[in-house]
DRENDO-1510 file (C-alpha; in Angstrom, 1 decimal, always signed):
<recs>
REC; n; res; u; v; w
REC; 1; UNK; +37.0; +15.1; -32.9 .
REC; 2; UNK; +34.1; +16.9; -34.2 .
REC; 3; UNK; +31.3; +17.8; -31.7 .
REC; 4; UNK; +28.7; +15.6; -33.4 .
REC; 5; UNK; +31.3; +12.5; -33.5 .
REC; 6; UNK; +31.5; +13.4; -29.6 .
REC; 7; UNK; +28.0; +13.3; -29.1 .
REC; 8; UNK; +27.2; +9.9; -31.1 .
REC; 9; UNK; +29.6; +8.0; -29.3 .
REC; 10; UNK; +28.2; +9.4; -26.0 .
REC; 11; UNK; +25.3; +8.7; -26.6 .
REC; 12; UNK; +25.7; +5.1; -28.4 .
REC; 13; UNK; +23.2; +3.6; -31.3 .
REC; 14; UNK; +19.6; +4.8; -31.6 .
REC; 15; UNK; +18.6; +2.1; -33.3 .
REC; 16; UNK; +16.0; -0.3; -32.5 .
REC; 17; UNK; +16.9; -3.8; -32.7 .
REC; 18; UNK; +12.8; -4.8; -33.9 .
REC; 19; UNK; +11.9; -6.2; -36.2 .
REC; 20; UNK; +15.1; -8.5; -35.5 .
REC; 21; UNK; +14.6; -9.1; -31.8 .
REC; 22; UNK; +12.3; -7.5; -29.3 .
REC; 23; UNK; +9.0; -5.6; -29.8 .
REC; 24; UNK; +9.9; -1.9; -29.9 .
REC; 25; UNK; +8.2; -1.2; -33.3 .
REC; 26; UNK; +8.2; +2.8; -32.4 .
REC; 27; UNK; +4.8; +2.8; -32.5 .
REC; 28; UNK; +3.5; +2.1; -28.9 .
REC; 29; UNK; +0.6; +4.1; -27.7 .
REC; 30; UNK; -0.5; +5.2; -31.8 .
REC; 31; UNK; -4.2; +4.7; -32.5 .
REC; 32; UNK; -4.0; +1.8; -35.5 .
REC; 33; UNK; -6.9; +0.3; -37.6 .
REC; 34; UNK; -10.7; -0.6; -35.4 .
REC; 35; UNK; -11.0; -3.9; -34.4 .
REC; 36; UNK; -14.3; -5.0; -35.3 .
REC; 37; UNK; -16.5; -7.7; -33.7 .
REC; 38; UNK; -19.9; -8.7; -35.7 .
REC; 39; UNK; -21.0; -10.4; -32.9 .
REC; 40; UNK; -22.2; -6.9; -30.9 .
REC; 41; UNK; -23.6; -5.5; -34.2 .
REC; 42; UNK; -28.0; -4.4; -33.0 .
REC; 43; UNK; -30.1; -4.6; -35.9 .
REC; 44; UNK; -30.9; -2.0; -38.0 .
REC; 45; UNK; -28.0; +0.1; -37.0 .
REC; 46; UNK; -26.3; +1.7; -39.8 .
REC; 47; UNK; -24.4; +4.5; -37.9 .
REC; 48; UNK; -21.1; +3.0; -38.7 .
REC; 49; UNK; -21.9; +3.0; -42.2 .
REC; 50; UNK; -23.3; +6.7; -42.5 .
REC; 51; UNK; -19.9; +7.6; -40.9 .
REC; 52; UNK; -17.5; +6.2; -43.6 .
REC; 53; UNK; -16.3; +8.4; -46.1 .
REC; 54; UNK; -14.7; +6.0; -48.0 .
REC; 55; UNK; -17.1; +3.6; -47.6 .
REC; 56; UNK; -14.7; +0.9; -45.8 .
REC; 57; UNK; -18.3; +0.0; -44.0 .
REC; 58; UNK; -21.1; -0.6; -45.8 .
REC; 59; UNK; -24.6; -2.2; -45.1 .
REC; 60; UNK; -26.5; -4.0; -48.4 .
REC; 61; UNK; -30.5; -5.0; -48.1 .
REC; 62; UNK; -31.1; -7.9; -46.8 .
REC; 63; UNK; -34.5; -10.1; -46.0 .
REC; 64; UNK; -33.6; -10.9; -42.4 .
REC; 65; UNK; -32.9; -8.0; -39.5 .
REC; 66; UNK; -29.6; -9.2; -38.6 .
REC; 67; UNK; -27.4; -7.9; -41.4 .
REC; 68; UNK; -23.9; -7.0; -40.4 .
REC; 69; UNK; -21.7; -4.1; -41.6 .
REC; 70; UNK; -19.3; -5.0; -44.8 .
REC; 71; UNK; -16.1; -4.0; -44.1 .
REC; 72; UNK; -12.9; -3.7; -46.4 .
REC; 73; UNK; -10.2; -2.4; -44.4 .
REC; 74; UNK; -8.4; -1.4; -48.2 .
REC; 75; UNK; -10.4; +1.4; -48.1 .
REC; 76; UNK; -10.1; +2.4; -44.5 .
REC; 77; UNK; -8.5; +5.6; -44.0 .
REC; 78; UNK; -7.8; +4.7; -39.7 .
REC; 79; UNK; -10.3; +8.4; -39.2 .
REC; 80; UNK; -11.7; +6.6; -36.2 .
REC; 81; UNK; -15.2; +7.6; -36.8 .
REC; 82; UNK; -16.9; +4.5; -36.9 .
REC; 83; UNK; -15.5; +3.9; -33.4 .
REC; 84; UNK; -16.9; +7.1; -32.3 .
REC; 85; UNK; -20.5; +6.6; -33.6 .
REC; 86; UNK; -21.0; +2.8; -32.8 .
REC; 87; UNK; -23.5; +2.6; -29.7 .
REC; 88; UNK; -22.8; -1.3; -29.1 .
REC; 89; UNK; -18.7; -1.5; -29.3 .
REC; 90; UNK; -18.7; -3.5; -32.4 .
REC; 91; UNK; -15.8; -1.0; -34.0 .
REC; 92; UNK; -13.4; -0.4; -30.6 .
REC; 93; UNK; -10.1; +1.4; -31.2 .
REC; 94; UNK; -7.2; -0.5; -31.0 .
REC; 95; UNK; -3.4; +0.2; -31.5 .
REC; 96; UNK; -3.3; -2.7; -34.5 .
REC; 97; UNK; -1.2; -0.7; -36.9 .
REC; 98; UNK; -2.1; -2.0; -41.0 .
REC; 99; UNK; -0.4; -4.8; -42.4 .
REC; 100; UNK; +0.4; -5.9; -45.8 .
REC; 101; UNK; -1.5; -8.7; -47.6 .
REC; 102; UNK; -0.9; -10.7; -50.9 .
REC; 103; UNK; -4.0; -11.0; -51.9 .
REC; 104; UNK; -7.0; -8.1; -52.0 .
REC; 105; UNK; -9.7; -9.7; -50.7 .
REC; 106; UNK; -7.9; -10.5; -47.4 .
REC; 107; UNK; -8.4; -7.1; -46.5 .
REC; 108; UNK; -12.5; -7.8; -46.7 .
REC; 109; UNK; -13.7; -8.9; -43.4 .
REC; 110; UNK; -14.5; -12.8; -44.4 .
REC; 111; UNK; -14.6; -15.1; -41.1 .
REC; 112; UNK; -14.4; -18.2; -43.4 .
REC; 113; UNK; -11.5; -16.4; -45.3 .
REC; 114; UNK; -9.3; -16.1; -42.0 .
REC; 115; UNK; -9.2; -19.8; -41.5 .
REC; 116; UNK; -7.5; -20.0; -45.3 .
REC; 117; UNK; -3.5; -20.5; -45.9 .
REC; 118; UNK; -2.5; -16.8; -47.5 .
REC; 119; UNK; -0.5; -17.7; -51.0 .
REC; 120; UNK; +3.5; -17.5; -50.5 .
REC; 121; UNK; +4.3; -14.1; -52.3 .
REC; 122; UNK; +7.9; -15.0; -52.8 .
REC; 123; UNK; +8.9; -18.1; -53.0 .
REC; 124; UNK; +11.7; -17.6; -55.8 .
REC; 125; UNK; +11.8; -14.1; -54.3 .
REC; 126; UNK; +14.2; -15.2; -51.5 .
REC; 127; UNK; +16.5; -16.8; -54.0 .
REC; 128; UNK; +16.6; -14.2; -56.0 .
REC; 129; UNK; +17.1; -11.2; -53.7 .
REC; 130; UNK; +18.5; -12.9; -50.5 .
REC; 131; UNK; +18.4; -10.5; -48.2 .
REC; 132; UNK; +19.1; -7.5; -50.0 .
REC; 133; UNK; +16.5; -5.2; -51.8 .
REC; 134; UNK; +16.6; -2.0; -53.8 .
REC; 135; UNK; +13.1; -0.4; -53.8 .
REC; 136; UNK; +12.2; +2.7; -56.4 .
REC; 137; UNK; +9.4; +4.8; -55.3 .
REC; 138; UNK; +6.7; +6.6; -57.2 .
REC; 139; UNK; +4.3; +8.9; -55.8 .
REC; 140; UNK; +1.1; +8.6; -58.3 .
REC; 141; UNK; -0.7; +11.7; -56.9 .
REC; 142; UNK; -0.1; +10.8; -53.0 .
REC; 143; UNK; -1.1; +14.1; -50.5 .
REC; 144; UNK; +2.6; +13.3; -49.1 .
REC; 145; UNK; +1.1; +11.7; -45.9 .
REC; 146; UNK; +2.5; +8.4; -47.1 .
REC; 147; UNK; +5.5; +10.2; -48.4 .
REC; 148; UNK; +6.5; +11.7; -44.5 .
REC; 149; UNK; +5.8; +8.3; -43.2 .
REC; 150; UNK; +8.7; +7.2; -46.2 .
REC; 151; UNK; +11.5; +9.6; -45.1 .
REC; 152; UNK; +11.1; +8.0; -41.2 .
REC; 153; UNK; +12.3; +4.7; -42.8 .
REC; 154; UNK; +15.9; +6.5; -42.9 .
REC; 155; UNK; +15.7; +8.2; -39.4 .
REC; 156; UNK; +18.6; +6.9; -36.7 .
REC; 157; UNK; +15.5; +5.0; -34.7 .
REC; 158; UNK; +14.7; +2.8; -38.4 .
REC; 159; UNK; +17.9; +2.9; -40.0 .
REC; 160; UNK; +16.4; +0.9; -42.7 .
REC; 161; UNK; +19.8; +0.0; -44.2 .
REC; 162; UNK; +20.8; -2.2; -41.3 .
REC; 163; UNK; +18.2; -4.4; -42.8 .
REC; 164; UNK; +19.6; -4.5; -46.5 .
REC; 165; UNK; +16.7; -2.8; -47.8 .
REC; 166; UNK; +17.6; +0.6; -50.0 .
REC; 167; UNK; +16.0; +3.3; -52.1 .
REC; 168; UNK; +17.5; +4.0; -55.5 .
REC; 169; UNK; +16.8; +7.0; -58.2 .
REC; 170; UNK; +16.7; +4.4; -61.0 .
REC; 171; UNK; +13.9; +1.6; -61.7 .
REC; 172; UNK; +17.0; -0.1; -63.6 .
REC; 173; UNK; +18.5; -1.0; -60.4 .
REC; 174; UNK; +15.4; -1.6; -58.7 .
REC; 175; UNK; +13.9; -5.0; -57.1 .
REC; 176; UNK; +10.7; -3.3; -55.8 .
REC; 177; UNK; +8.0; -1.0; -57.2 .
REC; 178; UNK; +6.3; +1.0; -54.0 .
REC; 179; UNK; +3.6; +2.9; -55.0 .
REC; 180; UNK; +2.0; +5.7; -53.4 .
REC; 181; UNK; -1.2; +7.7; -54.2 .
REC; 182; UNK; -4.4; +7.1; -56.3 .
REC; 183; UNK; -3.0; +7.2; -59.7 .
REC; 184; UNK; -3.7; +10.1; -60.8 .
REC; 185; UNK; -4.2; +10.9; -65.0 .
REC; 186; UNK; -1.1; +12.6; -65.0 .
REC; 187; UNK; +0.9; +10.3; -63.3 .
REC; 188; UNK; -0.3; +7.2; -65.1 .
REC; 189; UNK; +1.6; +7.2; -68.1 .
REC; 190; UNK; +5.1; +7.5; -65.7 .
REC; 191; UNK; +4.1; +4.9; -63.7 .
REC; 192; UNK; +3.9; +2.6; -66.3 .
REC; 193; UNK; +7.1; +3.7; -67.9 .
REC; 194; UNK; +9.0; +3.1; -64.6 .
REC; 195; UNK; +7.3; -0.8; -64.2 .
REC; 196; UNK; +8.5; -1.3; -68.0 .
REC; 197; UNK; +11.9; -0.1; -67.0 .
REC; 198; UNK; +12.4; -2.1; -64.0 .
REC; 199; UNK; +14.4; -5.4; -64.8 .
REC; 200; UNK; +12.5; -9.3; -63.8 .
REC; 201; UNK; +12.1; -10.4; -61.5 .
REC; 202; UNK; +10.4; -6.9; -59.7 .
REC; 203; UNK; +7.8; -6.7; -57.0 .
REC; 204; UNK; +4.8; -4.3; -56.9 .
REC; 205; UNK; +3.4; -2.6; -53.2 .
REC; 206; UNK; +0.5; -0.9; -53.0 .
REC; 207; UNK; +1.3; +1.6; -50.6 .
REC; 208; UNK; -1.8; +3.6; -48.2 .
REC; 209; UNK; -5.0; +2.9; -49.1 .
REC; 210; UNK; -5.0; +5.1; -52.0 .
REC; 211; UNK; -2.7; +3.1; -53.6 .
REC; 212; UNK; -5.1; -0.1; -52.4 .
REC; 213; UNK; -8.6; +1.5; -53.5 .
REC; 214; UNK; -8.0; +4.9; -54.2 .
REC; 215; UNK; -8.6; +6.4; -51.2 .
REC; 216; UNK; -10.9; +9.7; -50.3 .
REC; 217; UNK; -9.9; +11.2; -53.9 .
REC; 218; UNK; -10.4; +8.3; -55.7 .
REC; 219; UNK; -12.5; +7.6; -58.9 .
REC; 220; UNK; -13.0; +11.2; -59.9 .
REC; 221; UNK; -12.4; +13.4; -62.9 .
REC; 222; UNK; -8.7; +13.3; -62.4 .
REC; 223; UNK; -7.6; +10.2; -60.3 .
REC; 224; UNK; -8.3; +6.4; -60.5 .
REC; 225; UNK; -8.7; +3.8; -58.1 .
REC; 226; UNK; -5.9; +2.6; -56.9 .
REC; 227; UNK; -2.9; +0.0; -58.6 .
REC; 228; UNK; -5.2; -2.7; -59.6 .
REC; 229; UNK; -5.6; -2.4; -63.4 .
REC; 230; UNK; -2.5; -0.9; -63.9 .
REC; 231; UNK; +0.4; -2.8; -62.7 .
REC; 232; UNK; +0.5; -6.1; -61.1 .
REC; 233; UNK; +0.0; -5.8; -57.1 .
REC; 234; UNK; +2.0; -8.3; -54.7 .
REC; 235; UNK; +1.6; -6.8; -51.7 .
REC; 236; UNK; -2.1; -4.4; -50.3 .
REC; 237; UNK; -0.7; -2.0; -47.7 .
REC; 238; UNK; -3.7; -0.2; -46.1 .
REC; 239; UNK; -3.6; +3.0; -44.0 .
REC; 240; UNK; -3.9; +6.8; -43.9 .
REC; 241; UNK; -0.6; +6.5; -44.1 .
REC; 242; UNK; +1.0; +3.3; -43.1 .
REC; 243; UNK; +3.6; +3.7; -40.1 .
REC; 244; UNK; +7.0; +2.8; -40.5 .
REC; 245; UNK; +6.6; -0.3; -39.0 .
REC; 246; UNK; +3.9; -1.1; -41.3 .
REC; 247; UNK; +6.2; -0.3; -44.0 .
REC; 248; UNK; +8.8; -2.4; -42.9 .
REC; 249; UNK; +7.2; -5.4; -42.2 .
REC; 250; UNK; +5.3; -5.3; -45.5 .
REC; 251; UNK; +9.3; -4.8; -47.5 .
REC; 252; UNK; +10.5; -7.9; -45.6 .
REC; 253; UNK; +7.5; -10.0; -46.5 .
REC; 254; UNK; +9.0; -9.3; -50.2 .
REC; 255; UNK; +12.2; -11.5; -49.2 .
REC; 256; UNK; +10.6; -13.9; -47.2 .
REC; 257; UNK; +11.8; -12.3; -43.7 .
REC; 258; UNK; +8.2; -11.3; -42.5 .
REC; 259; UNK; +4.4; -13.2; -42.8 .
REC; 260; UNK; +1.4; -12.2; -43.6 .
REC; 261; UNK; -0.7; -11.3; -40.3 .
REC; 262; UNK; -3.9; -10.3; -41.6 .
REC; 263; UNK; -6.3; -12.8; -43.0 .
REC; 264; UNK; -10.1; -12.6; -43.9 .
REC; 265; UNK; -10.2; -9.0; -42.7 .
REC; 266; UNK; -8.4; -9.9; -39.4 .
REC; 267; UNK; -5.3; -9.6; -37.3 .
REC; 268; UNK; -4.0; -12.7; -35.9 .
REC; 269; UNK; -2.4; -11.3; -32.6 .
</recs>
């Protein structure tokens, strides 16, 4: 018996058992996206706003004083700096980790919007794939942030397989288009060639916030803005980069195994 046979056997599976049963998700204790609450916004404050980079938050004239922040978590990068410079507590950190969405503007912050009914991404997608799916990834120009996050999906704690979902070479053999990375000039032209060569029914997920709205890079000389515009989008995955568990949860929402969490620009706990 060889010593690493020994020593897996000893020690037994490593596996978690979530998102099947229980609630370790790996990511206990990890800073997620701010909560925000419009409600402890003062007037004339635009510190938040002046702290984006990407602008995520953003203030637009008004006639009255009591204009409140904009806020599109899609281009939220989870830096944390509008939770540092916010004198009232309307942006508090929280351990919320991002969560895939199929439509864009529920990552806006829309109070009315959060009350809606989300549309069903797959309804024929659980016929067609039951529960097993074959994803291809492209990185379109990502800074590999999303990329490290990726390779965890195959680590002994995520075992991904267990959950039928795998990562092939091909797009032939592919059920899932994940995208990563602003979509840069150069990677354009491939990106397109590997949606073309992927068979119907595929799905499309826009991967990190890059992918969403193109990120800190986005809209320059050399990259675009994100997937819209280029392929078809069924799933808006947020975050600088997404967590495993994020990841996951936004894969099984493809087959029907997982719902849609975030509506209006806010988690429903």
């Amino acid at each position: 018996m060889s010593l690493w046979t020994w020593f897996g056997l000893k020690e037994g599976s490593a596996s978690t058992d979530w998102p099947l049963k229980g609630s370790e998700d790996g990511q206990q204790g990890v800073l997620g996206m701010p909560r925000y609450d419009p409600s402890k916004c003062r007037p004339h404050c635009d510190a938040c706003a002046l702290a984006c980079v990407t602008h995520a938050i953003s203030l637009k004239p008004a006639e009255n004083s009591t204009a409140t922040p904009e806020v599109d978590w899609g281009r939220c990068i989870v830096c944390q700096r509008c939770t540092e410079v916010c004198p009232t507590g309307a942006f508090t950190e929280s351990a919320d980790w991002a969560l895939g969405v199929s439509e864009r503007l529920d990552l806006e912050w829309d109070e009315a919007m959060s009350e809606r009914i989300p549309r069903e991404v797959v309804e024929h997608g659980r016929r067609a794939f039951g529960r097993s799916l074959h994803v291809r990834h492209v990185d379109a120009g990502s800074c590999n942030g999303c990329e490290s996050e990726l390779q965890a999906l195959n680590n002994p704690f995520y075992n991904l397989h267990r959950l039928g979902i795998f990562f092939t070479p091909s797009p032939r053999f592919a059920d899932v288009l994940l995208v990563t990375g602003p979509v840069t000039k150069a990677m354009h032209g491939p990106l397109l060639e590997t949606w073309e060569a992927m068979p119907q029914p595929c799905w499309v997920i826009a991967t990190g916030t890059c992918a969403v709205s193109g990120g800190v890079s986005g809209g320059n000389y050399a990259s675009g803005n994100g997937l819209d515009g280029v392929v078809p989008v069924d799933i808006y995955l947020p975050g600088c980069p997404p967590n495993p568990a994020a990841l996951i949860h936004a894969l099984l929402m493809i087959v029907g195994r997982a719902q849609q969490r975030m509506r209006g620009g806010r988690i429903e706990c």
